[in-house]
Residue frames as a rotation matrix with the C-alpha (Angstrom) as fourth column:
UNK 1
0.742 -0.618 -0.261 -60.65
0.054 -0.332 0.942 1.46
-0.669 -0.713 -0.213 13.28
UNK 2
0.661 -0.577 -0.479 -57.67
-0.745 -0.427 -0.513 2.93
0.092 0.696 -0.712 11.16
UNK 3
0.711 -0.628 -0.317 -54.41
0.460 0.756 -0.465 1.11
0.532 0.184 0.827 10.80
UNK 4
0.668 -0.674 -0.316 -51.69
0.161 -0.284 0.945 1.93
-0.727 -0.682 -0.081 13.54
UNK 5
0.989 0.142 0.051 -49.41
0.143 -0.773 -0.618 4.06
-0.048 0.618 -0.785 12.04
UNK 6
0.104 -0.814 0.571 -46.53
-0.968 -0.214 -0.129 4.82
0.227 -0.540 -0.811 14.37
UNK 7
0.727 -0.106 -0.678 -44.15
0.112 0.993 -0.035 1.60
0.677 -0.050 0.734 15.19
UNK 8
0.787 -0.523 0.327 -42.27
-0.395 -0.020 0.918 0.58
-0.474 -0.852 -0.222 17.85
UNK 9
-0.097 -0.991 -0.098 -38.62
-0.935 0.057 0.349 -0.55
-0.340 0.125 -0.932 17.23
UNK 10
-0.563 0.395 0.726 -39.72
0.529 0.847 -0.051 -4.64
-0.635 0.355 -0.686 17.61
UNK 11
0.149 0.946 0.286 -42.62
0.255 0.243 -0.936 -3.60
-0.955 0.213 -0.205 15.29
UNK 12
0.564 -0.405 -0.720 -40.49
-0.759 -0.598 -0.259 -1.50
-0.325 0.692 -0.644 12.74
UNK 13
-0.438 -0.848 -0.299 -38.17
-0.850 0.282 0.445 -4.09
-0.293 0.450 -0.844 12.30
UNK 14
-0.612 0.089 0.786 -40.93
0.133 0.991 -0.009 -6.67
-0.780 0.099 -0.618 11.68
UNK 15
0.742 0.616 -0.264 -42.62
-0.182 -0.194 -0.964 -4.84
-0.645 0.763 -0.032 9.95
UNK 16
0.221 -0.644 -0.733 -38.93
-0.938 0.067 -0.341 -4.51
0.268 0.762 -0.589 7.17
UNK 17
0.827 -0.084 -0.555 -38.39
-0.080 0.961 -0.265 -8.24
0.556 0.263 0.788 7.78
UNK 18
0.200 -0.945 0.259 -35.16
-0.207 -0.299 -0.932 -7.19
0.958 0.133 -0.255 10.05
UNK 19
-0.143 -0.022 -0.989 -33.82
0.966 0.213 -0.144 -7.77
0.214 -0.977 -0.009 13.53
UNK 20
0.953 0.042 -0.300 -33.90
0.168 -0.898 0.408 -4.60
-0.253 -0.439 -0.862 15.91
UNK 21
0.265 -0.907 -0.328 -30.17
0.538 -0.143 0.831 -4.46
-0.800 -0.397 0.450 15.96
UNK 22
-0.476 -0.364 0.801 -29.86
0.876 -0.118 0.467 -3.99
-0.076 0.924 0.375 12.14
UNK 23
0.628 0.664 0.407 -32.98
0.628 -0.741 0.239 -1.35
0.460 0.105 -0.882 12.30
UNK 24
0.780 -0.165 -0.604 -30.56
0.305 -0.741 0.598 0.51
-0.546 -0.650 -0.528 14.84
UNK 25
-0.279 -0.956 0.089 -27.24
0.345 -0.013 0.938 0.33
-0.896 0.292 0.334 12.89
UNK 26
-0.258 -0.034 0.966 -28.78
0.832 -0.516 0.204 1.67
0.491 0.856 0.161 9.40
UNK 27
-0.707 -0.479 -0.520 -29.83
0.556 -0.831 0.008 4.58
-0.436 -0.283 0.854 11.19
UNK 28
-0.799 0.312 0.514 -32.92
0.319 -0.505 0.802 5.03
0.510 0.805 0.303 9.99
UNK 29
-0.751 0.280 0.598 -35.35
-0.434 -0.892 -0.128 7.92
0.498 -0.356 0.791 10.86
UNK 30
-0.487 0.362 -0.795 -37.55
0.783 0.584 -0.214 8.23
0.386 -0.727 -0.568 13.90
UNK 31
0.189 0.333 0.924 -39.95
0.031 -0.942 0.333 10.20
0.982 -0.034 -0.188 15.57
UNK 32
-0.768 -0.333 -0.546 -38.75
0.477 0.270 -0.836 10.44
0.427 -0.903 -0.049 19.26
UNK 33
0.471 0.870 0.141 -42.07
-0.234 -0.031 0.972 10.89
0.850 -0.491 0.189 21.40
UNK 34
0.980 0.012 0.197 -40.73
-0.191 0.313 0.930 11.37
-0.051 -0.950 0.309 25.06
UNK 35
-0.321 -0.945 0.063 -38.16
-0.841 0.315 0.439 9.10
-0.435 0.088 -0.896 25.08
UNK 36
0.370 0.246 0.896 -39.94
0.424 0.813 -0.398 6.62
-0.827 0.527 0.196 22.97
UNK 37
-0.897 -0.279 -0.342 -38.35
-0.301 -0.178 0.937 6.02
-0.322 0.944 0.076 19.30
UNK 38
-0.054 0.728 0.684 -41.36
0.145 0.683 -0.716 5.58
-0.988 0.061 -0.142 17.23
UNK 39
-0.924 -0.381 -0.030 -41.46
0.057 -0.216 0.975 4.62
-0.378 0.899 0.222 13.34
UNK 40
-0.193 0.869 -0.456 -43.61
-0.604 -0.471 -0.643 5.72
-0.774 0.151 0.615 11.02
UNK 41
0.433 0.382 0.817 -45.04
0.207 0.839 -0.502 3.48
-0.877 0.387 0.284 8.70
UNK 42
0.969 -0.173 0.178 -45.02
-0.003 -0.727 -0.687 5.86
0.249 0.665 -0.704 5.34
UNK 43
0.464 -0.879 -0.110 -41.19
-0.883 -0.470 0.024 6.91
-0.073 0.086 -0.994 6.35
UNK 44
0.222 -0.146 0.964 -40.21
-0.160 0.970 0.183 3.22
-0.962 -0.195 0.192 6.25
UNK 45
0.486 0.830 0.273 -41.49
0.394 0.071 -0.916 3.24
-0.780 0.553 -0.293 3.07
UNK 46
0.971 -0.238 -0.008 -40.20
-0.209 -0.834 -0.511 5.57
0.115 0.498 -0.860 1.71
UNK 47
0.303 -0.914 0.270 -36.65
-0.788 -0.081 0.610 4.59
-0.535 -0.398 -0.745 3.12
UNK 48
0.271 -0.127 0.954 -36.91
0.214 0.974 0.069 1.31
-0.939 0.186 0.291 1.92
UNK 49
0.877 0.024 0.480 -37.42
0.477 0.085 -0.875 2.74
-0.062 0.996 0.064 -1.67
UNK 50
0.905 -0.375 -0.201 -34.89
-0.422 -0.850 -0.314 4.62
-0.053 0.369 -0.928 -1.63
UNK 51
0.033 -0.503 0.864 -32.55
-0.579 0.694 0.427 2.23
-0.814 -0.514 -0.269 -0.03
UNK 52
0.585 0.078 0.808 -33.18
0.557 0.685 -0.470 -0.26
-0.590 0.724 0.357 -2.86
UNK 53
0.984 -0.017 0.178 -31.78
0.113 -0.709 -0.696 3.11
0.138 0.705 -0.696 -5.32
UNK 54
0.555 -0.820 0.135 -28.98
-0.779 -0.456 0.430 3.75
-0.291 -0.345 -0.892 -3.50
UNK 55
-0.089 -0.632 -0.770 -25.43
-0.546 0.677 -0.493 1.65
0.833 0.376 -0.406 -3.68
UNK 56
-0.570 -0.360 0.738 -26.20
-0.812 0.382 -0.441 0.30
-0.123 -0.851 -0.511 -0.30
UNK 57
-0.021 0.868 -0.496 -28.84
-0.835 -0.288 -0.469 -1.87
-0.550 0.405 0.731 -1.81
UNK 58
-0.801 -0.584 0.128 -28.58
-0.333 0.614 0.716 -5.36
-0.497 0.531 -0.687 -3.40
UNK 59
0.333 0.901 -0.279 -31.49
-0.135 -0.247 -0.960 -4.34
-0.933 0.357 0.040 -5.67
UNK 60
0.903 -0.041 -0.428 -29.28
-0.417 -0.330 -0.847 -3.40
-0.107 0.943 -0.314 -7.94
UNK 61
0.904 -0.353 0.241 -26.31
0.408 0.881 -0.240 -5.26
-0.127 0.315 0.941 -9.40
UNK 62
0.731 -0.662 -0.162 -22.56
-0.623 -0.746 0.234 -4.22
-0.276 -0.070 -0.959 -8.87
UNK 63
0.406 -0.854 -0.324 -19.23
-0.288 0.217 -0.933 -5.36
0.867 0.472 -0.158 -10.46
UNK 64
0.907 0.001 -0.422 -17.21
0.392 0.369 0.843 -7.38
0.157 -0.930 0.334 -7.66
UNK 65
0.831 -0.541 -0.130 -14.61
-0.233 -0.550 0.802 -6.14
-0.506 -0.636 -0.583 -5.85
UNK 66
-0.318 -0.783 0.535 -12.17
-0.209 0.608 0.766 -9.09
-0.925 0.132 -0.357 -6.91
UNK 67
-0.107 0.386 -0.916 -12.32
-0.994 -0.011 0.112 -10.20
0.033 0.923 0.384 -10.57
UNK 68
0.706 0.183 0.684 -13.28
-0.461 0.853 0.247 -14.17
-0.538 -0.489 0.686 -10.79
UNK 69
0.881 -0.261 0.394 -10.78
0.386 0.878 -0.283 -14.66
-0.272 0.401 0.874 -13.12
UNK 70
0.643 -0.609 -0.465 -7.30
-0.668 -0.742 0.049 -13.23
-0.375 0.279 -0.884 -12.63
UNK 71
0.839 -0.543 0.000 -4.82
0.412 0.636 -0.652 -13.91
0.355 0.547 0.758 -15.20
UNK 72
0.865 -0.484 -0.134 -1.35
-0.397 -0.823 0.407 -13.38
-0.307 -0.298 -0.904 -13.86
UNK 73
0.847 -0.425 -0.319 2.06
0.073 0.687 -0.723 -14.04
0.527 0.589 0.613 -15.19
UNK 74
0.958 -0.258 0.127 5.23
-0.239 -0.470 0.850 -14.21
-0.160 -0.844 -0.512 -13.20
UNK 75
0.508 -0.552 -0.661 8.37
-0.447 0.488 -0.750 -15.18
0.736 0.677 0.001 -13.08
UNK 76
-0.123 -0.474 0.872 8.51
-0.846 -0.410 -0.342 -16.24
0.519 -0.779 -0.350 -9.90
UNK 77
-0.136 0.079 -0.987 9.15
-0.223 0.969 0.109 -19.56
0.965 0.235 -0.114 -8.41
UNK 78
0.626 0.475 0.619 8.08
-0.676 -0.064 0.734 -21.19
0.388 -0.878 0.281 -5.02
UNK 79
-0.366 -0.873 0.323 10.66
-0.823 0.142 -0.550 -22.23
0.434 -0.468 -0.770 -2.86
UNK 80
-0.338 0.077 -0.938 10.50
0.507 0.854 -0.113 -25.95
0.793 -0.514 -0.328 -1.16
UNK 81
-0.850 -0.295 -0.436 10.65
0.526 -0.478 -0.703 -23.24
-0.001 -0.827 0.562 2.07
UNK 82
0.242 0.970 0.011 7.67
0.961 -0.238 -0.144 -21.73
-0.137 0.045 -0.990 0.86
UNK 83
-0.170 -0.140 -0.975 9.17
-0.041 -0.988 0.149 -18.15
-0.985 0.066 0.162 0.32
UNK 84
0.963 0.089 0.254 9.22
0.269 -0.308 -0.912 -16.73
-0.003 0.947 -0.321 -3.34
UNK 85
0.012 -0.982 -0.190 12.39
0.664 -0.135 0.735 -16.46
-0.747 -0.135 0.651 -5.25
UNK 86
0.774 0.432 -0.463 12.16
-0.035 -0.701 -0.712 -13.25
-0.633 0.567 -0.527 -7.60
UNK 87
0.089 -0.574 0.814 13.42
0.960 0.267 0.083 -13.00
-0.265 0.774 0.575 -10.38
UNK 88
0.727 0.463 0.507 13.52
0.638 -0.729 -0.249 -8.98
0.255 0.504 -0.825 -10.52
UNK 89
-0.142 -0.975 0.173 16.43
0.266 -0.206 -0.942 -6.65
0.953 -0.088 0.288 -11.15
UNK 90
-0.090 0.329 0.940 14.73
-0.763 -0.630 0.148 -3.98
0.640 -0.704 0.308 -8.58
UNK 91
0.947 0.161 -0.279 14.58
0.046 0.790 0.611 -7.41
0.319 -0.591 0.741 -5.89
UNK 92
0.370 -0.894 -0.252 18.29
0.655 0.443 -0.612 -7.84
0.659 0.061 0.749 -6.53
UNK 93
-0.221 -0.580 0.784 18.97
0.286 -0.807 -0.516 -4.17
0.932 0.111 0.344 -5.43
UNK 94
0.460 0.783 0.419 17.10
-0.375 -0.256 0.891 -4.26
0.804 -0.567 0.176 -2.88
UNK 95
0.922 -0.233 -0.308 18.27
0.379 0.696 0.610 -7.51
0.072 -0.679 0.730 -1.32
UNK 96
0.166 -0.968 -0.190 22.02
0.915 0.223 -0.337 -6.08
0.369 -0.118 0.922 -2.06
UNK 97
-0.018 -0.158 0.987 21.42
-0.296 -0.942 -0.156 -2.59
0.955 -0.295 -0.030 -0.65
UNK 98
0.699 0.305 0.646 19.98
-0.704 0.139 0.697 -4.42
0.123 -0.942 0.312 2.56
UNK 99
-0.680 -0.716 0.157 23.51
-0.731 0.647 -0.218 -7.01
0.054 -0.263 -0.963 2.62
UNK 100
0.664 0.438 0.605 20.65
-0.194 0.883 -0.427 -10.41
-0.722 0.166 0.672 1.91
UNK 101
-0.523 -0.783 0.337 22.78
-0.255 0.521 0.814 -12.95
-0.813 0.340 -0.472 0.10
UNK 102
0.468 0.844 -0.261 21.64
-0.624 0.106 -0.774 -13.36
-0.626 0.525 0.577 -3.02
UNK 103
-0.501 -0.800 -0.330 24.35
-0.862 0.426 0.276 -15.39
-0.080 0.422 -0.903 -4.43
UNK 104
0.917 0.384 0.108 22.77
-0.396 0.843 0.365 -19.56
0.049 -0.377 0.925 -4.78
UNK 105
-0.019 -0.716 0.698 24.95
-0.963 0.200 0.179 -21.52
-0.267 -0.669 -0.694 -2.86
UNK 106
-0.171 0.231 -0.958 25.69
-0.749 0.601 0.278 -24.87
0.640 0.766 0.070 -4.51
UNK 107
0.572 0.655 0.494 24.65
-0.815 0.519 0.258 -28.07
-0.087 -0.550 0.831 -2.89
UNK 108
-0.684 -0.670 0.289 27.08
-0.729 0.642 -0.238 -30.56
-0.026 -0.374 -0.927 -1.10
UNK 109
0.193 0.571 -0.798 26.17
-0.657 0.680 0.327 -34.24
0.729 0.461 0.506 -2.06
């Protein structure tokens, strides 16, 4: 007796190691028999390789988003208050275009 070819959804996704949900959300090809979805073994296959090629893949190795080591320099100081006090002309202008006091206000012992 041959091997069964054609897969059901539960059988497609055990067959790729996946839940059903995920098998539904990549979107990948079917033969529609009726109103059955039914996968083919071979087109699996074949997706999979390709899949692995593509950027969607973690086959292949990609550069992260975020670098692991950012160097940054500032001149900016945290406030007790937690805000950020800048230290930039283009801040100043801002704050004095929008009437924000920027003046520091000395401290009463």
């Amino acid at each position: 007796m041959p091997a069964i070819r054609c897969l059901s959804k539960k059988e497609a996704a055990a067959y790729l190691g996946i839940s059903v949900t995920l098998l539904v959300e990549l979107n990948i090809p079917c033969v529609k028999l009726g109103r059955r979805c039914l996968y083919d073994r071979v087109d699996l296959d074949s997706w999979i390789e390709h899949y692995k090629q593509c950027e969607h893949g973690r086959a292949r190795k990609k550069e992260a988003i975020w670098p692991k080591h950012k160097k940054v320099s500032t001149e900016e100081r945290i406030l007790v208050s937690g805000g950020l006090q800048q230290h930039s002309q283009t801040a100043k202008e801002y704050a004095k275009a929008l009437g924000l006091k920027t003046e520091k206000t000395p401290k009463h012992c």
